[in-house]
Structure formats: C-alpha cells, structure tokens
N, C-alpha and C positions, 0 to 999 in steps of 0.2 A: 504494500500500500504506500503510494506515494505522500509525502508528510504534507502536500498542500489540502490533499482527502481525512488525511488523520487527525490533523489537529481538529477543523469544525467536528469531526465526528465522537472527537473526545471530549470536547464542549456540548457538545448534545447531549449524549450521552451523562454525562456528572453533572449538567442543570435539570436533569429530569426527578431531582428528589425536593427541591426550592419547589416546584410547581404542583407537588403532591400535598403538599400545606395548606392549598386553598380549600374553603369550603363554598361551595356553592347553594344559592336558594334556589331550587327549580320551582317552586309552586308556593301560592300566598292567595288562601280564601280568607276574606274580612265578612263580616256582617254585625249589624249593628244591635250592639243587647239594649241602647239604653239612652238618652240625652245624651250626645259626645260621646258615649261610650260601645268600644266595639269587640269583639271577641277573632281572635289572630289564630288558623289553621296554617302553620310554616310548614313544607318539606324543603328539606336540606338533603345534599347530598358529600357524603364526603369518606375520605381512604382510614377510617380509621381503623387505629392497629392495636389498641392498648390505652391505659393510661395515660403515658407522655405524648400518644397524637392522636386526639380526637376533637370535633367539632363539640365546644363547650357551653355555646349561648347563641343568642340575634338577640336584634333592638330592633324596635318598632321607632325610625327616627321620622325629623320634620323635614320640610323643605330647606328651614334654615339651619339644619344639623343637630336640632333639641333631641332629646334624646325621653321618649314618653314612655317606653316599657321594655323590659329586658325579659326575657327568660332565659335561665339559668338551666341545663345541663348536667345533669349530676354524672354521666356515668357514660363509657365509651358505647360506638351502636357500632361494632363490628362486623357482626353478621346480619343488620337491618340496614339496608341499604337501597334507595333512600329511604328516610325515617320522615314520620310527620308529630309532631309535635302542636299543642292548643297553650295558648293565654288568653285570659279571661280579662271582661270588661277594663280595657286600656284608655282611657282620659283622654281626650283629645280636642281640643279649644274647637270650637265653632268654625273659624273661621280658616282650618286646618281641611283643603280637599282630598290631599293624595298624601300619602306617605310611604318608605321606604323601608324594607327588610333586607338587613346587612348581618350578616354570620360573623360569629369568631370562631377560630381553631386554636387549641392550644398543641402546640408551641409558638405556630405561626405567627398568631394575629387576627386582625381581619383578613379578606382578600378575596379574592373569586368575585361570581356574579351576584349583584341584589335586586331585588323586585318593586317596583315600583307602582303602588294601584291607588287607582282611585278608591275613597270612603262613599259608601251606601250614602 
C-alpha cells in the first residue's frame, strides 16, 4: 500500500471511535397535558457499551437555549436499541412554539442529531 493511500486510511480508521460518542434523537412525540404544560415521548438512539459509555439524559431546550426539562438516565440500554423514554408535564411559557431535544452521552457530551417540533 502506497503511504499517500495509508495515511487517510489510518485517519479513518482511528476517528471512527470520537464518532461512536454521539447520541442521536431519532423520534420526539409532544402532546399537551395541561396550561403550558406538555408531556415528552424521546427515542434516542445510541452504541452503548456499559457504564462509562452510554447515553445519560436530553433536555427539552428553548429557542433561546433555556433549558425547561431534563431527564435523567439512570442506567446503560445496551441491548435496547433505540430506546424510548417519557417526561411528564414540562412548563413551558406561552409564548414558547417549538422546542428542541438534544441528548447527552457520557463520556462524550452532547452531540449527534436533535429534534426540533413544534408544541400542540
């Protein structure tokens, strides 16, 4: 193998575990329980392996980056894959139309894809 072939293919190859950290939101059903208040059906999908890498939470954020509801993640979905997940009646100002679900993974981070829907 000629080194002008091996190098990129060695750089492929050894970035391919940075890109296994994201967790991605494939799916976000909203419906509304309440005055401002809505109830959060997230699937997530993500590689996890264990305790040190698995997808740990999302936030239900705003437009302008507020931050109106977390849930929290207690435990690795290794062999549930993707996983769907509910939070209950999340607060959300009136005058608030779309919001956004963005995942964490731990080690990573945030990162991957988020969802972005309009409210009922």
């Amino acid at each position: 193998m000629k080194i002008s072939t091996a190098l990129p293919l060695f750089l492929l190859l050894n970035a391919a575990p940075v890109f296994a950290g994201d967790v991605d939101v494939e799916d976000v059903h909203v419906s509304k329980s309440g005055d401002n208040h809505y109830d959060f059906d997230v699937t997530l999908r993500h590689a996890d392996s264990g305790w040190d890498h698995y997808a740990d939470k999302w936030d239900v954020q705003g437009p302008d980056g507020k931050i109106y509801a977390t849930r929290v993640l207690y435990h690795p979905h290794v062999s549930e894959q993707p996983f769907t997940r509910s939070l209950e009646d999340v607060a959300i100002p009136a005058e608030v139309k779309e919001v956004s679900v963005r995942a964490h993974a731990k080690p990573h981070g945030y990162g991957g894809k988020t969802k972005t829907v309009k409210l009922p």
